[in-house]
C-alpha positions in Angstrom: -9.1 49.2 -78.9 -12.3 48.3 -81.1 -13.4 44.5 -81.8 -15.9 44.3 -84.6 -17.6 40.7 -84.9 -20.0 41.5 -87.9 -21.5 44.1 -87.4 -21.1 44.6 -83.6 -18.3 47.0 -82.2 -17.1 45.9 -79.0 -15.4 48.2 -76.8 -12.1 47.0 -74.6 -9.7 49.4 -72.2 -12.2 51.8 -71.2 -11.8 53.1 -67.8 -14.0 55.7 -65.7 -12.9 58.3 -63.4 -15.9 59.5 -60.8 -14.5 62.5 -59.1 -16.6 62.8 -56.0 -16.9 65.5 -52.9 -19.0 65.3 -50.2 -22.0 63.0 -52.4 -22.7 60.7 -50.1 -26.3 60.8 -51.1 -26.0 60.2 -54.7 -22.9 58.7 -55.2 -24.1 54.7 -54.9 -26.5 55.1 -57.6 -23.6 56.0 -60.0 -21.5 53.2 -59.2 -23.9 50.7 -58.8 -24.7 51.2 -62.5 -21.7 51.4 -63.2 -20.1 48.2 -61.1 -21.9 45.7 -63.5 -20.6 46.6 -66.7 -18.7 43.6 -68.1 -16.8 46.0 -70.7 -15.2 48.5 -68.7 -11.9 48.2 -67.6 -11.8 49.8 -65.0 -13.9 52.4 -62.6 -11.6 54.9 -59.9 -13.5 56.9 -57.6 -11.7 59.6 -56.3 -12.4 61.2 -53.1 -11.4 64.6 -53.2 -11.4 64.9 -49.3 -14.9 64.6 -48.6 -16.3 65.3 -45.4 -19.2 63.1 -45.5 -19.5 59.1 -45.9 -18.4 60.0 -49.8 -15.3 57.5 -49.0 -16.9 55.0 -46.9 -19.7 54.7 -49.3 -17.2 54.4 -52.1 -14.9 51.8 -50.5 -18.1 49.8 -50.0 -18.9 49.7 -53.8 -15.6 49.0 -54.8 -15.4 45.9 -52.2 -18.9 44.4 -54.3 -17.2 45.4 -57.7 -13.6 43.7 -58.6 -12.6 46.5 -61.2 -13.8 49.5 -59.2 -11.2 51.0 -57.0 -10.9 54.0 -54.7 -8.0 56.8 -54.6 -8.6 59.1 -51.3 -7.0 62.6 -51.4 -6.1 63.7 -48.3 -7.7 67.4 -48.8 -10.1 68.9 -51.2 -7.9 69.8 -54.2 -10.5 70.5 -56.8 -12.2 69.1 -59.3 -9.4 69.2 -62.3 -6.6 67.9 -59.5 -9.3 65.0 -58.7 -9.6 64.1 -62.4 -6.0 64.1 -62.8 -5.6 61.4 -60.2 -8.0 59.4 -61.5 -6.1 59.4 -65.0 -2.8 58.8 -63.4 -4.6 55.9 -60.8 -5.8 53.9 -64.3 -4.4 50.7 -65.0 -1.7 50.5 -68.3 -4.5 48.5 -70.4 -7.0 51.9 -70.1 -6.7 53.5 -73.6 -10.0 55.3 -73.5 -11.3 57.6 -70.7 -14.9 58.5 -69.5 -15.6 61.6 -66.6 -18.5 60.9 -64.9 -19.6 63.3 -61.8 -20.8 61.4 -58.4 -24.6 63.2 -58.3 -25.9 61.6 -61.8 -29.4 60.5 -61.6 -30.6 57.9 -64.2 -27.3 56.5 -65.6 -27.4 53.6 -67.7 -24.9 51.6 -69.5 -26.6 52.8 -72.9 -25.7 56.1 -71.4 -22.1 55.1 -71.1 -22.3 53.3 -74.4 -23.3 56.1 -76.8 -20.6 58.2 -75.1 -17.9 56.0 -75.5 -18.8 54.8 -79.1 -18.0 57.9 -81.4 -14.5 58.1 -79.5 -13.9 54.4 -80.3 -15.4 54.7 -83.8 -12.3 57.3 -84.1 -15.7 60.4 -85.4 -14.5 62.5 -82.5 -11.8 63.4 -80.1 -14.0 63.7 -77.3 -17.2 63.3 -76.4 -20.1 65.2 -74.2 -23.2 64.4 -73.0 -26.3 66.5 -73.0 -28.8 66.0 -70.7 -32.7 65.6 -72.2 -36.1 64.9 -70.8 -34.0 63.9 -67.3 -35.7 68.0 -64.9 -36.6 70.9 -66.8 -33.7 72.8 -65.1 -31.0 70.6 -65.9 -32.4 70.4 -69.5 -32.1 74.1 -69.8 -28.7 74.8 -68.8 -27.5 71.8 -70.9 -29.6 73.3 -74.1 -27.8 76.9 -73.3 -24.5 75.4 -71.9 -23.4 72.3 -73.0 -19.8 72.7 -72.7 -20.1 72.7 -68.9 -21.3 69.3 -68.7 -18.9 66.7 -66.8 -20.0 63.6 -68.7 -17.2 62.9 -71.8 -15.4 60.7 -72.8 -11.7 61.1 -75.0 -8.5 59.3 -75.7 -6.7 58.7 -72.2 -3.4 60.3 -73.8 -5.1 63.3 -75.1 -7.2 63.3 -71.6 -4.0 63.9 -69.7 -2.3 65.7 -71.6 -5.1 68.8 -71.6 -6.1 67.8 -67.8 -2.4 68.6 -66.8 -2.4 72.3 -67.4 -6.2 72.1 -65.6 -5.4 70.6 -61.8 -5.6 74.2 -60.4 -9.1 74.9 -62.2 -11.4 73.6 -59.9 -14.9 73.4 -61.6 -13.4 75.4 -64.0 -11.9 72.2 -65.7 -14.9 71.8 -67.9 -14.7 74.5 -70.3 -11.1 74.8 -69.9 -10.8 71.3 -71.5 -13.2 72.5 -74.3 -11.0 75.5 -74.9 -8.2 73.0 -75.2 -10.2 70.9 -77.5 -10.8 73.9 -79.8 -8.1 74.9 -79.9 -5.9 71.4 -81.1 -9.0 71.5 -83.3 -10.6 68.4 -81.6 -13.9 67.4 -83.1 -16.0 67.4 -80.5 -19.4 65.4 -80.3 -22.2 66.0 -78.5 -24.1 63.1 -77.0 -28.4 62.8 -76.1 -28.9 61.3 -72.9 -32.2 61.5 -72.4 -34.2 60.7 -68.9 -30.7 62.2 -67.0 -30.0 64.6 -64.5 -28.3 65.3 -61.8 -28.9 66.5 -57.9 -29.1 69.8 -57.8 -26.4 71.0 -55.1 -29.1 72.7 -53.0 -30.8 69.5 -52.5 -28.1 68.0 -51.5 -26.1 70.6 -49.2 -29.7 73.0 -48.3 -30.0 76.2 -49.5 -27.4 78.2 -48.5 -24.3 76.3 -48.1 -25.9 74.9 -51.6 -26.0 78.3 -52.8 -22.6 79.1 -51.6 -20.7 76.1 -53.6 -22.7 77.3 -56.9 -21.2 80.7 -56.6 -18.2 78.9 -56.1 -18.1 77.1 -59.1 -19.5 79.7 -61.3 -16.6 82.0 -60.2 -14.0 79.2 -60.8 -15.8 78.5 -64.7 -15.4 82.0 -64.9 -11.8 82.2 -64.3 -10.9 79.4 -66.5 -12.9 81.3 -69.4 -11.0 84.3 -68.8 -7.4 82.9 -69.1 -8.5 80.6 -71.8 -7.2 77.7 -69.4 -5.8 74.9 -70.9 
């Protein structure tokens, strides 16, 4: 739903779904700045069984922030199954659906804002972020590959809808959900955040086992391509 008071647009029943595994170091920073924003309708963080402090860090957030809430799968699933559960954990009132990942460095509420507006503003069916001016590597693979970015934002209906078919993808969900958009001929919209990034995973996890979930997900992307998931 869109309020306009002059000429203000005011955004109602917009929920966020943090899909989180094992980001116990980064994860506060995203819902912190996420916690205080009076618009949103709702925040679920969804552990996808982490084996960190992910959940207990999590839970701690959503204790401080009334709308924020916590699902906890009992076993890593994946990223698309994670996302799923966070559609299907949103309150009836969330029309409007933003994916944030847990490892976002520099997230703002204009951030959220001018992600959420051109879906509200009915110029898109989803929306994407691109990182800018956030770490020279980060910038790069957003300039070359945008449609792997986790940040966007689309119609909850439409979001589960082309999520469904996606629960087995793993990191794969991504550009399986812009396949989807292209073809239902979505217009898709592609969104400057500037001073963003994100941890890189060998930061987080050291080099190797870092290294290890990369070639994960780039395998998993790689499938989805393939079969045109979605």
């Amino acid at each position: 739903m869109i309020k306009i008071q002059g000429n203000r647009v005011d955004m109602e029943n917009v929920g966020v779904i943090v899909p989180a595994w094992n980001e116990e170091r980064d994860i506060r920073f995203v819902l912190d700045a996420l916690g205080p924003i009076e618009w949103l309708e709702q925040v679920v963080v969804v552990d996808d069984g982490s084996s960190d402090a992910t959940p207990h860090v999590a839970q701690d957030c959503s204790e401080k922030y009334p709308r924020m809430s916590v699902v906890m799968l009992p076993q890593n699933q994946g990223k698309g199954s994670a996302m799923l559960a966070g559609i299907r954990a949103l309150s009836d009132e969330v029309d409007t659906v933003v994916f944030l990942d847990a490892d976002l460095i520099g997230l703002s509420e204009d951030h959220l804002r001018a992600l959420v507006l051109p879906v509200k503003n009915q110029n898109c069916e989803m929306s994407v972020a691109i990182f800018k001016e956030g770490y020279w590597r980060t910038d790069i693979s957003q300039k070359f590959a945008p449609n792997l970015n986790g940040q966007r934002c689309l119609p909850r209906q439409a979001a589960e809808l082309a999520i469904l078919p996606l629960a087995e993808s793993g990191y794969g969900v991504e550009i399986g959900l812009t396949l989807y958009a292209r073809r239902n001929t979505w217009r898709i919209q592609y969104v400057s955040w500037k001073g963003m990034t994100h941890d890189m995973k060998e930061n987080k996890l050291g080099r190797f086992e870092g290294y290890r979930v990369r070639v994960m997900m780039y395998k998993q992307i790689l499938v989805a391509w393939i079969r045109g998931w979605g």
